[in-house]
DOMI-967059 format. One record per residue: x, y, z of N, C-alpha, C in turn. Coordinates in pm, whole numbers, padded with zeros to 5 digits, always signed. Example, Ala and Ser with C-alpha at 12.3 -4.5 7.8 and 13.67 -1.06 7.14 Angstrom:
2
+01319-00569+00780+01230-00450+00780+01320-00330+00780
+01285-00225+00708+01367-00106+00714+01290+00003+00787
END
This chain:
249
+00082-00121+00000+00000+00000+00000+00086+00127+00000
+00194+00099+00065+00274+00184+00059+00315+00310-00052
+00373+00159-00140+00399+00215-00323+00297+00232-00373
+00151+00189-00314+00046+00273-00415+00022+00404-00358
+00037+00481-00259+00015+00617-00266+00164+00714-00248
+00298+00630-00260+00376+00729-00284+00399+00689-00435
+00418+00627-00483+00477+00627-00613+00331+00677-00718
+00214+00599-00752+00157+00575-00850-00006+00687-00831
-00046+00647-00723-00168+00702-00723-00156+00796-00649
-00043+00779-00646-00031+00850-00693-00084+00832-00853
-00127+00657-01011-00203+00611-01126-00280+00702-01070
-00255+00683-00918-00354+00796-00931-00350+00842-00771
-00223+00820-00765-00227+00885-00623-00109+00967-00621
+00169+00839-00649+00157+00846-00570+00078+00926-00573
-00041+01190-00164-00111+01261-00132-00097+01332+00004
-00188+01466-00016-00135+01613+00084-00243+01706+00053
-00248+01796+00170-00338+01862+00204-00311+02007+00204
-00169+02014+00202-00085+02171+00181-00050+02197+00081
-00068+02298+00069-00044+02413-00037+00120+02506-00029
+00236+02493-00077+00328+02574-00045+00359+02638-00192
+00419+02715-00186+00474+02823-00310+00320+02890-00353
+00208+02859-00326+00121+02890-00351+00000+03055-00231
-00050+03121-00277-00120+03196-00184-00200+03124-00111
-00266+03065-00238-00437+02949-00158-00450+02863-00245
-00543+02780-00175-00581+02690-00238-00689+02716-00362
-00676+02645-00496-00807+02697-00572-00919+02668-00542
-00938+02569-00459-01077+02516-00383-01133+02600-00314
-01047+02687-00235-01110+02783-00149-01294+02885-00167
-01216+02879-00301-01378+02948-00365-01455+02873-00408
-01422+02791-00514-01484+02654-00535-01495+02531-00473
-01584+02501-00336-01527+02408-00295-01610+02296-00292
-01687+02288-00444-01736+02171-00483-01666+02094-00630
-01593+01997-00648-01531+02002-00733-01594+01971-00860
-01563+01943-00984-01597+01924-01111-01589+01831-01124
-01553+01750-01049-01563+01560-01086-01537+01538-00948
-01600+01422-00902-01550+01341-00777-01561+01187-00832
-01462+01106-00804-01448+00962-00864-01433+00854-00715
-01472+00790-00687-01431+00697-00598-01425+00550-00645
-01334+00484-00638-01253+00359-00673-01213+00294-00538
-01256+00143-00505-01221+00054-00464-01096-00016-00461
-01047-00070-00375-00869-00136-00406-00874-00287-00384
-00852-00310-00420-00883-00465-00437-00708-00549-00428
-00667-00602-00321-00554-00667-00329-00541-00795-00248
-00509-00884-00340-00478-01066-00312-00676-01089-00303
-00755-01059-00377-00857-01042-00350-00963-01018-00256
-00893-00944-00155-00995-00879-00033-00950-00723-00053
-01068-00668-00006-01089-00517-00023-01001-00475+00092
-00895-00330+00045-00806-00318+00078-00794-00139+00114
-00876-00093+00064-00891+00029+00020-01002+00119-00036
-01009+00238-00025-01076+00367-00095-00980+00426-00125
-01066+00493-00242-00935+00600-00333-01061+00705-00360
-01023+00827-00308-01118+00952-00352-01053+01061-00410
-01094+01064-00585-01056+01187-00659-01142+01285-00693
-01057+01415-00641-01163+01526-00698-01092+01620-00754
-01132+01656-00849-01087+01738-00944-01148+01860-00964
-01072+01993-00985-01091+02128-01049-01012+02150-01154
-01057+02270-01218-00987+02352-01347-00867+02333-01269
-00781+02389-01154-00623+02369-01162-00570+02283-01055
-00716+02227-00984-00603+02107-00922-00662+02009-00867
-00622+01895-00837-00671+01742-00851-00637+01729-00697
-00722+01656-00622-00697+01600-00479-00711+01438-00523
-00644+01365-00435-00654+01263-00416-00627+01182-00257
-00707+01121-00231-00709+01049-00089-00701+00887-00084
-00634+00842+00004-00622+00676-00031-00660+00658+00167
-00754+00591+00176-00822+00525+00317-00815+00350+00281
-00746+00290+00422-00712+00158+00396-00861+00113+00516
-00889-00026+00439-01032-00072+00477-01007-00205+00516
-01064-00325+00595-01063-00436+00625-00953-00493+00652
-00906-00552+00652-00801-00615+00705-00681-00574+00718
-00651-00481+00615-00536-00357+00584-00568-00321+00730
-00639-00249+00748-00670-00138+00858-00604-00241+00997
-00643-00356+00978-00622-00408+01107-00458-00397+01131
-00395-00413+01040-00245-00451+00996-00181-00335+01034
-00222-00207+00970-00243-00108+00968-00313+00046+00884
-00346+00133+01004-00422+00201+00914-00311+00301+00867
-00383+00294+00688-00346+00433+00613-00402+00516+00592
-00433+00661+00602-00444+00786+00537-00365+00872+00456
-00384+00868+00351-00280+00985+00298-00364+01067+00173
-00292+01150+00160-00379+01241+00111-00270+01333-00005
-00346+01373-00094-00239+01405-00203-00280+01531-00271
-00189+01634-00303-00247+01749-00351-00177+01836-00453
-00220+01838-00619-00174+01871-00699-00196+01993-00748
-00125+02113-00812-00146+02215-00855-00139+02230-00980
-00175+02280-01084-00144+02271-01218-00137+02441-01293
-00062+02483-01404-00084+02552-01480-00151+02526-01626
-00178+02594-01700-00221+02590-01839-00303+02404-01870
-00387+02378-01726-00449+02226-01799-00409+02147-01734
-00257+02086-01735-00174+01978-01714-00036+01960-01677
+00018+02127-01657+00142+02184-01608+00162+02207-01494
+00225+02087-01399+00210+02096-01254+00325+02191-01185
+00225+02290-01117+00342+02369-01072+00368+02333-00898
+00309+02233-00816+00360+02208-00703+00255+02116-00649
+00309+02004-00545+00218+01919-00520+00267+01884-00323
+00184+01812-00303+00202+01785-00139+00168+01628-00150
+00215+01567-00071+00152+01428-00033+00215+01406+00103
+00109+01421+00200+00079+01373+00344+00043+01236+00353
+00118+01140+00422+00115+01005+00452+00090+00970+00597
+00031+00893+00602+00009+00901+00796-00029+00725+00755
+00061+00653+00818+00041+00527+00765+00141+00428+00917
+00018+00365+00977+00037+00320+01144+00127+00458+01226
+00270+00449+01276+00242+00558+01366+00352+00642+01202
+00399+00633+01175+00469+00673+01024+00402+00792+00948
+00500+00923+00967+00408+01030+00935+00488+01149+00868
+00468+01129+00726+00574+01189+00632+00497+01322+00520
+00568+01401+00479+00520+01454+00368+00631+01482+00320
+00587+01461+00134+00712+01468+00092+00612+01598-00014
+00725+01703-00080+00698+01852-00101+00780+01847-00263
+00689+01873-00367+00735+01903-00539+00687+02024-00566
+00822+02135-00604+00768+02246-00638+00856+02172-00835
+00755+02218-00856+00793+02229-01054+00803+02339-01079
+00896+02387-01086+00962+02563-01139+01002+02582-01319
+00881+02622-01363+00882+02650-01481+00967+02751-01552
+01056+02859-01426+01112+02940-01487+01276+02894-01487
+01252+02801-01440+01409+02667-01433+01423+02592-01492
+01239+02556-01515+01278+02455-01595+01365+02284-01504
+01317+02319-01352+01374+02205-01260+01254+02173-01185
+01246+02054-01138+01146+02024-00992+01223+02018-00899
+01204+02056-00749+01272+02040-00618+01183+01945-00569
+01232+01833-00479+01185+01736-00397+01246+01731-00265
+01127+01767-00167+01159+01747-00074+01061+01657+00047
+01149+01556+00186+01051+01444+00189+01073+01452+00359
+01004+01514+00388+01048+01561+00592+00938+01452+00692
+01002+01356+00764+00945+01333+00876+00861+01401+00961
+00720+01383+00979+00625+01500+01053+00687+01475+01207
+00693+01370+01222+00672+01316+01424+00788+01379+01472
+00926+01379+01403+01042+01460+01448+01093+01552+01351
+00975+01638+01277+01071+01794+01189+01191+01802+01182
+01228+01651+01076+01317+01595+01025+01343+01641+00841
+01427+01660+00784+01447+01617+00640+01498+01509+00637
+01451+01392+00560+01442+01272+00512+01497+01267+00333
+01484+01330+00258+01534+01306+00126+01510+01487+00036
+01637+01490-00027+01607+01601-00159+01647+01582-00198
+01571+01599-00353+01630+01604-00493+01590+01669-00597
+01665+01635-00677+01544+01742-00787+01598+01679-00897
+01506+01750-01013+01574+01647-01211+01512+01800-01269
+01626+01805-01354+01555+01891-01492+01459+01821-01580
+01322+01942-01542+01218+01883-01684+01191+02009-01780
+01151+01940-01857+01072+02054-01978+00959+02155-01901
+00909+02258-01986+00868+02372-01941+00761+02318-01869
+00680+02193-01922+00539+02174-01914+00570+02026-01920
+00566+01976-01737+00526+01882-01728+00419+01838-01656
+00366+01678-01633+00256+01674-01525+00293+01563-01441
+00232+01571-01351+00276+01457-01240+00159+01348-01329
+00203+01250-01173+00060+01089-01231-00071+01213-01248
-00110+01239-01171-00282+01234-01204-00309+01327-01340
-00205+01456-01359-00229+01535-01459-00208+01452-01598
-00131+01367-01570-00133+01245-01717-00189+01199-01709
-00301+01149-01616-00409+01058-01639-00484+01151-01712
-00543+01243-01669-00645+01400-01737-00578+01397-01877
-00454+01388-01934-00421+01438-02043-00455+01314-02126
-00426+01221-02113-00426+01090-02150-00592+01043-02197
-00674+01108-02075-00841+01065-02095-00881+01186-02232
-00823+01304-02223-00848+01399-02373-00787+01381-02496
-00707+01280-02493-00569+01239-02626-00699+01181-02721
-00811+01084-02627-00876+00964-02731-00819+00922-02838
-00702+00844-02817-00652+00738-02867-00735+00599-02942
-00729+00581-03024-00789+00478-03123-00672+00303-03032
-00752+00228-03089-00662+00077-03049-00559+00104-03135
-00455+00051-03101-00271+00045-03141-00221+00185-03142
-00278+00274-03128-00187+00429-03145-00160+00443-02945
-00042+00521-03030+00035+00557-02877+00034+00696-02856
+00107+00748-02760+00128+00900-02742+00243+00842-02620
+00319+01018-02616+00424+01029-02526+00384+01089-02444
+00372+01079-02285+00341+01207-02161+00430+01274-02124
+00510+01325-02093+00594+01391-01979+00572+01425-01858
+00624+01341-01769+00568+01320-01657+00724+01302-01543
+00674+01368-01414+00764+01378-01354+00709+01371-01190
+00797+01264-01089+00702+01279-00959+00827+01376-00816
+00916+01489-00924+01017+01538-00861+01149+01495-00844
+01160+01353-00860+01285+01287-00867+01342+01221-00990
+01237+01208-01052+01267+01156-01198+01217+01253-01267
+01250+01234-01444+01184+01270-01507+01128+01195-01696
+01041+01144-01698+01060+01085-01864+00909+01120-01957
+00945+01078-02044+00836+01086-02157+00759+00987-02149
+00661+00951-02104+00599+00847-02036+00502+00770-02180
+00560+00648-02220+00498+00585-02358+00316+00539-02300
+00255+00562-02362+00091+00523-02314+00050+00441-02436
+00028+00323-02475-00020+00263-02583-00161+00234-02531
-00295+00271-02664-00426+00201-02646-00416+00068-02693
-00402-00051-02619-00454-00200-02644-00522-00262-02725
-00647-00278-02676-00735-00311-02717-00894-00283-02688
-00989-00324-02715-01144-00268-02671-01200-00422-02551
-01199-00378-02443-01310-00471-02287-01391-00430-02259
-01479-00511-02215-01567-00471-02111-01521-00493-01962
-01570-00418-01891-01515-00420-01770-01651-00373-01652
-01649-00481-01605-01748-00502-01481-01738-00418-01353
-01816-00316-01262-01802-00251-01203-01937-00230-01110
-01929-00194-00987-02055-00167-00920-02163-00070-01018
-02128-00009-01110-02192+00068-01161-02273+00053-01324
-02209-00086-01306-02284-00158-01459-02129-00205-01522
-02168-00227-01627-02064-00286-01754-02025-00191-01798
-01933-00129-01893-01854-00040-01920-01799-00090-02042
-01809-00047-02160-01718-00064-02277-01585+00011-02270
-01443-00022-02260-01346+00042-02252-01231+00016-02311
-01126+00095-02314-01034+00056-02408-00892+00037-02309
-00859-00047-02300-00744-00112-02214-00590-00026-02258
-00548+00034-02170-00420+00112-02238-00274+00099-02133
-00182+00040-02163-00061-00044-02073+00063+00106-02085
+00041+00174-01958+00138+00279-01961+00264+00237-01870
+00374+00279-01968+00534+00277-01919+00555+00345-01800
+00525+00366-01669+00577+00416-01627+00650+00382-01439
+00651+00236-01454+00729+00152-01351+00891+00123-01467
+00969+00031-01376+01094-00045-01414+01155+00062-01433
+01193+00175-01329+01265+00269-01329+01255+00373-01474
+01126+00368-01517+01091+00467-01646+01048+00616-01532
+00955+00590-01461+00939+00720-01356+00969+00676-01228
+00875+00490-01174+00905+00452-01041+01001+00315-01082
+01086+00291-00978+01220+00220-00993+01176+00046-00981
+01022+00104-00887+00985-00101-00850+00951-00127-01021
+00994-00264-01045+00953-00330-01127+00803-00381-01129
+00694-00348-01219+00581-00403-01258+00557-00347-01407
+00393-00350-01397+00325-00324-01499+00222-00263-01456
+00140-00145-01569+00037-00084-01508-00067-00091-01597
-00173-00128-01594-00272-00085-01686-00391-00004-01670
-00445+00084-01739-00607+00166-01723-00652+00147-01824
-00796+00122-01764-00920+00112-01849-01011+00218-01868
-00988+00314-01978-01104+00382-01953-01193+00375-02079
-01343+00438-02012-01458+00434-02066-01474+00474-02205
-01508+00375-02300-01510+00383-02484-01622+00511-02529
-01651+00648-02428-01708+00719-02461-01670+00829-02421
-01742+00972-02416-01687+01099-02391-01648+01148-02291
-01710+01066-02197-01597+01101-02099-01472+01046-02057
-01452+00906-02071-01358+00831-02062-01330+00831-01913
-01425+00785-01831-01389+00781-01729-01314+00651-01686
-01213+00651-01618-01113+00538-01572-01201+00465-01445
-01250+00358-01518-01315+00260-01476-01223+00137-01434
-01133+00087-01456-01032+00016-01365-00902+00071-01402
-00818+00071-01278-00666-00009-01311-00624-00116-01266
-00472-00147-01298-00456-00244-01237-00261-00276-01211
-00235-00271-01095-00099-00201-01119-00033-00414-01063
+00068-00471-01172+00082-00575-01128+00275-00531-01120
+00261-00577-00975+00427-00539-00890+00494-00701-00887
+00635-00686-00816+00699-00819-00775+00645-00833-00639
+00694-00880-00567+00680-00974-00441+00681-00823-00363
+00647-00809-00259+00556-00862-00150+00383-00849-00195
+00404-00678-00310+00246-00660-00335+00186-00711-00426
+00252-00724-00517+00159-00840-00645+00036-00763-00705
-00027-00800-00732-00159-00747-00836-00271-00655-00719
-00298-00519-00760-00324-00469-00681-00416-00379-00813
-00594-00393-00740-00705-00342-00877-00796-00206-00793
-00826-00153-00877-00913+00010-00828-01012+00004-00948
-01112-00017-00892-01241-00056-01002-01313+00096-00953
-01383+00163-01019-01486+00293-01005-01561+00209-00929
-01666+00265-00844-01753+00270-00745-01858+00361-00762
-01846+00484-00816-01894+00626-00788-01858+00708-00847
-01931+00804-00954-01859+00927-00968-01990+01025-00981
-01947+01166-00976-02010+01262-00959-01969+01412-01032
-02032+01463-01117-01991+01530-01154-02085+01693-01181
-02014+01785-01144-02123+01936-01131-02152+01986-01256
END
């Protein structure tokens, strides 16, 4: 659970609740968002998880709550918070982790006039620094969730690809996204026609663990991401986020 909300979910997590380099939050005024998505986690086949996304014009929240037996093991909260320019140009993000007594935030400012991201990753319990780094990116990049958003507007046909640029502060690459093929895909919310699309961005392309990732999204206008499915090595193994819910203003 770990690597699913620092690294990926970040698919859609690697989450934070602060705002830095910033005045305010854009929610402040708007504080009903333009999409809310909730997805299920599904791992070794017992429910493992909630995943809650909400989205505005410039910035995407995401929350990961650990459920059933996780919880017993231990509980996670973390919470994730993205800023964007021009759409999909992330200019700074937060992700707050609070996971058993383990209580971290790690801090991405994307500096467009550098042309660098800074990463920084501080222990809450002892106002510690724990890790910095940074990578040169291009003017206009996006973290995970802003490539998911860019990725759901590309509408990609089966066999065509596209490149993302995508960066989670420590890395940085052109992230390959190929559309698959056409599924259906089963969900609390009915059947779903969708188009299966296997994005590059584990085996040290953005995150260093070795797997595979796939999203499914919806064969219509909105393309809503109706599953993923992120398959890792040993200890986590196949780990699924099926939609549940969405809502939109």
């Amino acid at each position: 659970m770990r690597f699913l909300t620092g690294g990926l979910l970040a698919t859609l997590i690697p989450a934070g609740c602060l705002i830095f380099g910033q005045s305010e939050s854009f929610t402040a005024g708007n504080p009903e968002p333009d999409e809310k998505l909730v997805l299920g986690v599904e791992w070794r086949l017992i429910r493992a998880g909630i995943v809650t996304i909400e989205k505005w014009p410039f910035e995407t929240t995401v929350k990961l709550e650990s459920a059933g037996i996780v919880s017993s093991l231990m509980k996670i909260h973390d919470e994730y918070r993205v800023h964007f320019e021009d759409e999909h140009c992330a200019t700074s993000s937060v992700m707050e982790s609070l996971e058993g007594k383990r209580h971290h935030e790690a801090d991405v400012t994307y500096d467009r006039n550098l042309n660098h991201a800074f990463f920084v990753e501080r222990d809450l319990a002892d106002n510690r620094v724990l890790k910095q780094a940074g990578i040169d990116i291009p003017n206009c990049v996006a973290d995970v969730t802003g490539a998911v958003s860019k990725l759901r507007g590309l509408n990609l046909s089966v066999g065509q690809s596209a490149q993302i640029p995508v960066s989670d502060g420590r890395k940085y690459a052109a992230v390959k996204v190929t559309a698959l093929d056409r599924e259906d895909v089963k969900t609390p919310l009915g059947v779903f026609q969708a188009i299966r699309y296997e994005t590059d961005l584990m085996n040290g392309v953005v995150y260093t663990r070795k797997g595979d990732v796939w999203m499914w999204l919806s064969d219509d206008a909105r393309h809503l991401p109706v599953q993923i499915r992120l398959r890792t090595t040993f200890p986590i193994s196949t780990v699924t986020l099926t939609l549940e819910k969405e809502e939109h203003r």
